[in-house]
C-alpha positions as CSV (number, residue, x, y, z in Angstrom):
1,X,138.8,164.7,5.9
2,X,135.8,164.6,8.4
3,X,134.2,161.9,6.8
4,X,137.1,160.1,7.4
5,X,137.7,160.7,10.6
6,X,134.1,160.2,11.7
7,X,134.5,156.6,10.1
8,X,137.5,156.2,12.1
9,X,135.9,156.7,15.0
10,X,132.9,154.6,14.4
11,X,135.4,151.7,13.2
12,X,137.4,152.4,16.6
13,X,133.9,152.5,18.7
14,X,132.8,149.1,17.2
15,X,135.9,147.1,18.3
16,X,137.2,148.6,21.1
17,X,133.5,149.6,22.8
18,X,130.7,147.5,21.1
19,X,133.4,144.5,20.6
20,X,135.5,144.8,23.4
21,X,133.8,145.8,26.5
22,X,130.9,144.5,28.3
23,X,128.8,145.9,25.7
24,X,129.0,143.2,24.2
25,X,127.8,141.0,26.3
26,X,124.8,143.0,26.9
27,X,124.1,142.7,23.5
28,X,124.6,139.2,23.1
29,X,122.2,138.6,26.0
30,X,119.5,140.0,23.8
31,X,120.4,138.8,20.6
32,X,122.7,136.3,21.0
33,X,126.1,135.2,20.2
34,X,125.5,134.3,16.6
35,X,123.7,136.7,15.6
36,X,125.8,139.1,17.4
37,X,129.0,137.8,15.6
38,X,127.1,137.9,12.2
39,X,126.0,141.3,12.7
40,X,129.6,142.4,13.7
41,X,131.4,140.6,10.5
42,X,128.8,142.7,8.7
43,X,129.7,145.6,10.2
44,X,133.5,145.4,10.1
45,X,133.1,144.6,6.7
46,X,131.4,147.6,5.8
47,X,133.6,150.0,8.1
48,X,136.9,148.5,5.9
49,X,135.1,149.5,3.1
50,X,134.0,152.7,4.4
51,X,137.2,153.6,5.8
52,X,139.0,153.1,2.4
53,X,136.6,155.2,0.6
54,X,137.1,158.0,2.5
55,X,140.6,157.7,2.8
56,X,140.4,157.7,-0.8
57,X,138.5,160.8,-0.8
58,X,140.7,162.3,2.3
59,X,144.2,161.8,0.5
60,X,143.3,165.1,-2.0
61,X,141.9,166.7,0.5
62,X,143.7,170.5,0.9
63,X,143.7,169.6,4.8
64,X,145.5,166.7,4.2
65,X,148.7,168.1,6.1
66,X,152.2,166.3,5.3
67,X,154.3,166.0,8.3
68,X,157.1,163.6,6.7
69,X,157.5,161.5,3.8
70,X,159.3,158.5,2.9
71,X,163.2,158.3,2.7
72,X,165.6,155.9,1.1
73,X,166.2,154.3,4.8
74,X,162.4,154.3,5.5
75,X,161.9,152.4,2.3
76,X,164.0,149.5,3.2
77,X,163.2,149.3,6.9
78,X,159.1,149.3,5.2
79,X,160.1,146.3,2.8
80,X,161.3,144.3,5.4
81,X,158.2,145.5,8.5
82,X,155.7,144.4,6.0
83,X,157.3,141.1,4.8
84,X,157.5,140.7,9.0
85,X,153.3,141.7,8.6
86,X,152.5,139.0,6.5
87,X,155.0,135.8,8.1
88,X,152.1,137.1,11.1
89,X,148.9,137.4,9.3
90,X,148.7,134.9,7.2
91,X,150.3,131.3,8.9
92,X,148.1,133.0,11.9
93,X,144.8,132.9,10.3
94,X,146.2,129.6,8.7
95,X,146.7,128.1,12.4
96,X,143.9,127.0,14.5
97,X,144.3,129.4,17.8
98,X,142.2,129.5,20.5
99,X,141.7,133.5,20.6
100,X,140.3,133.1,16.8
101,X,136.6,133.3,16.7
102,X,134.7,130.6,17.4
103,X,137.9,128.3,17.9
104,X,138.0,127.8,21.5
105,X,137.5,124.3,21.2
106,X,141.7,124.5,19.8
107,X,142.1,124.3,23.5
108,X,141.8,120.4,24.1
109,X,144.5,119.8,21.7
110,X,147.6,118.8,23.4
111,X,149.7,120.2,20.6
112,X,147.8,123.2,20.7
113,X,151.0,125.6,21.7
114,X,153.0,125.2,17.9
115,X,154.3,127.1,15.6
116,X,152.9,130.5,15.5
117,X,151.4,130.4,18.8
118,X,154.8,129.6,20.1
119,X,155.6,133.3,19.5
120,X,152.5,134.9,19.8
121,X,148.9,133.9,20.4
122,X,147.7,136.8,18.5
123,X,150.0,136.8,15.5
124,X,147.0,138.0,13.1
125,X,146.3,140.9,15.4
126,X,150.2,141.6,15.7
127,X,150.9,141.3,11.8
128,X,148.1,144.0,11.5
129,X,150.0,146.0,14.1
130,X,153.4,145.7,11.8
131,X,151.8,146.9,9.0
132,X,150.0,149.8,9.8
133,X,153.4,150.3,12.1
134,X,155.6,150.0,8.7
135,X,152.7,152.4,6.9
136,X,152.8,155.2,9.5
137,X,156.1,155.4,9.0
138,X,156.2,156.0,5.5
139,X,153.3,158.0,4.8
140,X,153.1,160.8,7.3
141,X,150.1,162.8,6.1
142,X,147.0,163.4,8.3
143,X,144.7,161.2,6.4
144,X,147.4,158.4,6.7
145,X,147.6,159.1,10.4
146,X,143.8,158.4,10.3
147,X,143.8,155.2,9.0
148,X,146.7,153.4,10.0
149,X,146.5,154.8,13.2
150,X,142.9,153.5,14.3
151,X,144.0,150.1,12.7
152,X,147.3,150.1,14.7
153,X,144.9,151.5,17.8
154,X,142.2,148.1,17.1
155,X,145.1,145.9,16.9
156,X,146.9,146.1,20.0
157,X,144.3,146.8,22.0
158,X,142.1,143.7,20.6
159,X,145.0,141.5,21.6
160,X,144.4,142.7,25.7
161,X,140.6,142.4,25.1
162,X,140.7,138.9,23.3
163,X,142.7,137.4,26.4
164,X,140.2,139.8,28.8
165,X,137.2,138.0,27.2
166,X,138.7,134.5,26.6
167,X,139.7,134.6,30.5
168,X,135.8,135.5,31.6
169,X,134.5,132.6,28.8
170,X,136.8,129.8,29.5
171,X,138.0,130.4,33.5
172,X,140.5,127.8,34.4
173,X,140.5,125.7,30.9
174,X,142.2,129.4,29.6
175,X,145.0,129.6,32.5
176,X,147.3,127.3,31.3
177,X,146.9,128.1,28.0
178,X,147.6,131.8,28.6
179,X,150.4,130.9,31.1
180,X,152.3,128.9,28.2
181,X,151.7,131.5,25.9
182,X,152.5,134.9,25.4
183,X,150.7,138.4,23.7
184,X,154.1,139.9,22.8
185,X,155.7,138.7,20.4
186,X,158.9,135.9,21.0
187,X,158.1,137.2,25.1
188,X,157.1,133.3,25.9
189,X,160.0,132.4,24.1
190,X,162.8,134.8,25.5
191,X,161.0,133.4,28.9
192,X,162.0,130.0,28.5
193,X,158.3,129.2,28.4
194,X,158.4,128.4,24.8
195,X,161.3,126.4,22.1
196,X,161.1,128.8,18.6
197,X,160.4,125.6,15.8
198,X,159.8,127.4,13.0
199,X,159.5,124.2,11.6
200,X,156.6,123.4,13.1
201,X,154.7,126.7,11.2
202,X,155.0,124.8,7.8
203,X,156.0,125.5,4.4
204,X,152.9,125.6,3.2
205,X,151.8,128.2,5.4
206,X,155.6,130.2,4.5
207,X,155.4,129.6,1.3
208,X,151.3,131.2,1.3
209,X,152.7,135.0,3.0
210,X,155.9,135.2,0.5
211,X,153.1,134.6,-2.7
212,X,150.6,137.6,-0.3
213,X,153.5,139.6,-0.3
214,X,155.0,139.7,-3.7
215,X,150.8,140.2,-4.6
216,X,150.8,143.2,-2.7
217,X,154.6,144.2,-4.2
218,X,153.3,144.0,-7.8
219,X,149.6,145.3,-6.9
220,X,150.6,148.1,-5.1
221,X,150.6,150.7,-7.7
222,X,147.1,149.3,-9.1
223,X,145.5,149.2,-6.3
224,X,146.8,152.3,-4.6
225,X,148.6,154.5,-6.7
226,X,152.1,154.2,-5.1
227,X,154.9,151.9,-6.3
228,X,156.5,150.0,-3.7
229,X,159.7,150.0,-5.1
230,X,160.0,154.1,-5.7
């Protein structure tokens, strides 16, 4: 269990501090932005993996507390969250969006502001949220908490420090962006800011998240040990 937790923290420190505060741009004044953003990627990469491991390891742990479980209702309110996760994650990496990295340049489209982004312009970051939402829910154990909670933790608060760092990057060519636009979810559209086209996201782009989810339906078990379907 500590080893977990220590690798939760260290995966929390390298978003939130390293990633998302002007830390990093100390650090890319001395190394630079490429090498800075190849050097995170690495290190992200290797946190996932580290982070899984010792979850792995956690989940036997006797300290492992169990606070609640799944129920019948849970179940069905999880099926439909994650579903929700994945219409987010994956037209959203799908879509160019200028919070993505290195796709500022999205910004001199005129049609920039379509489909996804007319909901949210950080639907990746906001599936993630969903799902380790849905997975919180479900799986109430300490390890759990651990895991889902620091990815729940990096994904809302990346979605304030993207816009943070976008606004000191771009200055006035981000305003209108931003201002057409919304962080939470269907806000720009309940605003009257935005028209929901679903249309516009593509069935292609549908059609990819339903085939990632049934994946993850009939993987589960494999690749976890737990059977979505009870």
């Amino acid at each position: 269990m500590t080893m977990l937790a220590l690798s939760a923290v260290a995966f929390l420190i390298l978003h939130l501090v390293v990633s998302g505060s002007p830390v990093r741009g100390v650090i890319v004044g001395r190394i630079g932005e490429a090498a800075f953003l190849g050097l995170f990627s690495l290190l992200s990469a290797g946190g996932i993996v580290l982070l899984a491991a010792t979850y792995g390891m956690a989940r036997s742990d006797p300290a492992n507390t169990v606070y609640w479980g799944i129920t019948g209702a849970t179940r069905h309110i999880q099926f439909v969250l994650q579903a929700l996760a994945l219409l987010l994650i994956v037209p959203g990496i799908l879509t160019p969006n200028p919070t993505s990295v290195r796709q500022e340049g999205a910004l001199n489209r005129e049609d920039v502001v379509k489909g996804m982004l007319r909901i949210t312009r950080h639907p990746f970051l906001w599936g993630v949220a969903v799902l380790s939402a849905g997975h919180v829910m479900v799986n109430g154990d300490t390890a759990s908490l651990m895991l889902f909670g620091t990815l729940l933790v990096i994904a809302l608060c990346g979605t304030v420090s993207i816009d943070a760092k976008r606004r000191r990057a771009l200055g006035d060519a981000w305003t209108p962006f931003a201002e057409a636009t919304s962080n939470i979810p269907f806000a720009a559209i309940l605003s009257g800011r935005q028209p929901l086209r679903l249309g516009e996201i593509g069935l292609v782009k549908i059609g990819a998240a339903v085939a990632v989810y049934l994946a993850l339906v009939f993987a589960h078990p494999f690749l976890f040990g737990v059977a979505v379907t009870g």
